[in-house]
N, C-alpha and C positions, 0 to 999 in steps of 0.2 A: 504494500500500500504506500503510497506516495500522497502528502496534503501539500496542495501548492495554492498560497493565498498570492494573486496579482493583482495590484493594485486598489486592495478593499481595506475599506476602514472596519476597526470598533470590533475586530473578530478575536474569541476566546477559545482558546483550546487546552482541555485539563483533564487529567485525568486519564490518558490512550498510552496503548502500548503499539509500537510501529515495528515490526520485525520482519526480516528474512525478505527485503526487497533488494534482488541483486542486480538489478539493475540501474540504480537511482536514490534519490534524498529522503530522506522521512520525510523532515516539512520543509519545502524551502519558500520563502518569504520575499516580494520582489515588487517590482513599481510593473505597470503595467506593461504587455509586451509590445503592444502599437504606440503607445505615448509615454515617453520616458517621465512627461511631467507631471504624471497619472499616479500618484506615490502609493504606498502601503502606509498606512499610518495607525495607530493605539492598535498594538498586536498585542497578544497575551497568549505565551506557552508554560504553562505551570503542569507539572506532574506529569512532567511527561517523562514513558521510558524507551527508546531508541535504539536499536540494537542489528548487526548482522545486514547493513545495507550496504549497496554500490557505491554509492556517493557519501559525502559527508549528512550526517546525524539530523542536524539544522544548520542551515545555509538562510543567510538574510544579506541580500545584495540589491546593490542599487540606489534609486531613490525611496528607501524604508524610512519611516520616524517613529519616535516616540514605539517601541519594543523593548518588553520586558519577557527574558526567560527566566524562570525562575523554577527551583527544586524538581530541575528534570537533570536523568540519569542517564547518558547516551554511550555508549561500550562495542567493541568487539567490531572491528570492522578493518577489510586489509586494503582500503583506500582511504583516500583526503584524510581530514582531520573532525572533531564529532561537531563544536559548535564554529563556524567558520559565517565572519563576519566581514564585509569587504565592497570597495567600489567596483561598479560595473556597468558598463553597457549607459557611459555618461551619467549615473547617479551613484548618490553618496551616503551612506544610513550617518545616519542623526538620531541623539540621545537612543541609548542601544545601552538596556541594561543588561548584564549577565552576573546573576547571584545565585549561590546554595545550589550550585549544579554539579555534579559528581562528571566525568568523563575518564574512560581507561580505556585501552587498550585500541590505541591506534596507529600500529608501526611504523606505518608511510608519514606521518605527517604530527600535530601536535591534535589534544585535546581539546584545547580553546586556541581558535585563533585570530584574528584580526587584523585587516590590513587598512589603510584607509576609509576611518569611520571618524566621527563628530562626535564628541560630546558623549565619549563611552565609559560604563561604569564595569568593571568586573569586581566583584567583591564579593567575597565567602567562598571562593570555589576549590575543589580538588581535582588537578589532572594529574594523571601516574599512569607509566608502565605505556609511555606513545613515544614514537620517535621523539626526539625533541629537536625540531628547526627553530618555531618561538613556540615557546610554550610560559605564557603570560600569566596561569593557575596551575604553576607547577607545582606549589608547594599548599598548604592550606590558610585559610583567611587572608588572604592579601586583599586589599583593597588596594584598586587601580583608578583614580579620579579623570574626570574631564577632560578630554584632549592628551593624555598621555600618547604618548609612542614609544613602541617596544621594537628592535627589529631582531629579524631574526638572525640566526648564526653566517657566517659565507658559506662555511661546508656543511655540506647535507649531514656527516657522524656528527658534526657540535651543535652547541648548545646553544640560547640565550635563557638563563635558569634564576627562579626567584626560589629563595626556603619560602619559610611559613610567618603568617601574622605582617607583614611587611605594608608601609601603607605609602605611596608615591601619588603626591598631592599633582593638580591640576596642571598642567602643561611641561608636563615633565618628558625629559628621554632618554630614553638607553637605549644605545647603540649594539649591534653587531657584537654577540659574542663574550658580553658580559655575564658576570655571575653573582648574583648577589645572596646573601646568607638570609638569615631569617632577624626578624625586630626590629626591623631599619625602617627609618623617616627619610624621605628626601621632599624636601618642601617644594613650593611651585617652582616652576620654571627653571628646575636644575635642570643639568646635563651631564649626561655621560658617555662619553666618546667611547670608542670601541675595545672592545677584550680589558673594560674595567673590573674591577676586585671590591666587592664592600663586603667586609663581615661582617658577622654576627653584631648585635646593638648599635650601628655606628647612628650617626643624625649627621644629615646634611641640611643648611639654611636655603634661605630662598635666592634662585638667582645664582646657584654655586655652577662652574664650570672644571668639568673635571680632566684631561688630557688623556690620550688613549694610553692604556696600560699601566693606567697608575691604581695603585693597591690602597684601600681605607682600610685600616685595623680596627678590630672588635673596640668596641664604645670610643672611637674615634666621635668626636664631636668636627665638623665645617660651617666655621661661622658664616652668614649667608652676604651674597656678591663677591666670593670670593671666586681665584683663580689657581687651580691646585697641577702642579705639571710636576709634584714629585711625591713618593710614598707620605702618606701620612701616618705614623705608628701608632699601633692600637693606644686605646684609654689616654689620648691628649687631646686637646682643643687647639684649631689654627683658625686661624680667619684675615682676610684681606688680600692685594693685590699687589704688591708681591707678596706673597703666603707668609704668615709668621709664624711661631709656637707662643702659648698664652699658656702653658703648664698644665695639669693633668685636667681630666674631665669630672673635676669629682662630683658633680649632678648624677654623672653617669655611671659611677661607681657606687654612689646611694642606691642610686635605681634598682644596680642588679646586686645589690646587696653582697657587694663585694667583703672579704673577712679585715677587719681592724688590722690583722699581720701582714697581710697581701695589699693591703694600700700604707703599709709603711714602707717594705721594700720596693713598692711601685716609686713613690717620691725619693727613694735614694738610685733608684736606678733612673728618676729624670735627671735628679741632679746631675749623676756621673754622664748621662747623656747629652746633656744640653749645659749643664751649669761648669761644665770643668772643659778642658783645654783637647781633651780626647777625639781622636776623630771614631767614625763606628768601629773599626776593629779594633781599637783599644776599649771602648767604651763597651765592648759586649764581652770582652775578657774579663773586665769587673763583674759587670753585671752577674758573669758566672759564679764570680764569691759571694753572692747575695744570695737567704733563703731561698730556694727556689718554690712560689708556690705558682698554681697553673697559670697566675696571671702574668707571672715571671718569666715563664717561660714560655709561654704565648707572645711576649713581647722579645725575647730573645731569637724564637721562631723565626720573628717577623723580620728583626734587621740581618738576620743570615739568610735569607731569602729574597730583599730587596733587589730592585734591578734599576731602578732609576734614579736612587738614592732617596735619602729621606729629609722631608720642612727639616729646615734648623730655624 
């Protein structure tokens, strides 16, 4: 079975199971076929489960508005990707929510995808176990705001990969090939140029511009309109243009409820890194005679890893 709404308003669809269509889409959603200015407008796909077809799961192309999917499960399919969102044929979807939707098992391509849309919300979603070219709900509750752009990997095996909980505020972009950990803020109209790095807890301000292949370490704080074209090492704060160090992030050490001993060797190993005369391979041979707790050595991890070098 195949549901193909063209060009009709105000239509609800809840509650259907669509299976075993090998030839074609469950539902696909589209502006008219004779007149592109003929739109799809106030869709609604709730509870729906998707499974075992030729084409992608739900497909909404064109000139679409104003669609919400919501707590549908699309799975198991050895083409496209399950909810596949995208310009076509001279039109454009606008406001296009995608929430509380489960997607697996898509090899060819990702679970949610998206390519030129307006005003798109992905929030709450799980995709697992699909190729990953972009895959924008890779991880769980991410919230993806307004106008974001994600793109996808160059090579078909890589990635562009979000963990979980992660929320990237309204006009925001990641480029090609990034990877970002899980619990991270990036405020409006950041950027991040291609095969970027943010771990786990970092915050980015608004308006922050980040350089291709530069790494943000876990609870990394980027004050916002900044310009970052070198490693920033976990658990410190930078901000401005040229980049500066402003000393640890300890908001962000409350936050995640770091131990009273591991943010005391944390400020002796800023000192020895930024406060003393050391360049890094001196400064991370101290740092070795320092308690080592995880966040010690997380942060030792990070400058024996760096390639760009790192904010002074």
């Amino acid at each position: 079975m195949i549901l193909i709404i063209y060009g009709n308003d105000y239509i609800k669809l809840q509650d259907i199971e669509i299976m075993n269509n090998s030839i074609g889409w469950g539902v696909l959603v589209e502006h008219d076929r004779v007149n592109v200015e003929d739109a799809a407008t106030h869709i609604e796909l709730t509870g729906l489960e998707i499974h075992h077809t030729g084409g992608e799961a739900i497909q909404v192309r064109g000139n679409v508005a104003n669609v919400l999917i919501h707590n549908c499960l699309v799975h198991d399919s050895e083409r496209p990707s399950g909810i596949d969102i995208y310009q076509w044929d001279g039109g454009r979807p606008r406001h296009i929510t995608v929430s509380n939707c489960i997607a697996y098992n898509f090899p060819e391509f990702a679970g949610i995808a998206s390519e030129q849309a307006d005003h798109l919300i992905i929030d709450k979603n799980v995709s697992y176990n699909n190729k990953l070219g972009i895959d924008i709900g890779s991880g769980d509750n991410n919230i993806i705001r307004e106008n974001v752009t994600i793109n996808r990997a160059t090579i078909d095996e890589d990635a562009t990969r979000l963990g979980n909980n992660n929320a990237i505020l309204a006009y925001c972009h990641i480029a090609h090939d990034c990877v970002l950990g899980s619990n991270i803020i990036i405020s409006n109209v950041s950027t991040l140029a291609g095969h970027c790095l943010v771990e786990d807890n970092a915050g980015l301000g608004g308006y922050v511009g980040v350089h291709q292949f530069v790494k943000i370490g876990k609870m990394a704080y980027v004050g916002g309109w900044s310009k970052v074209v070198k490693d920033v090492p976990p658990f410190i704060k930078v901000s401005g243009t040229p980049l500066k160090v402003y000393g640890l992030n300890s908001v962000g050490l409350e936050r995640n409820k770091v131990s009273t001993e591991s943010k005391q060797s944390l400020r002796k190993a800023y000192n020895i890194l930024y406060r003393s005369k050391n360049n890094v391979s001196q400064a991370v041979a101290k740092i070795r005679e320092l308690p080592q707790t995880d966040e010690v050595a997380d942060l030792l991890a990070f400058l024996e890893n760096t390639e760009r070098g790192i904010a002074k």
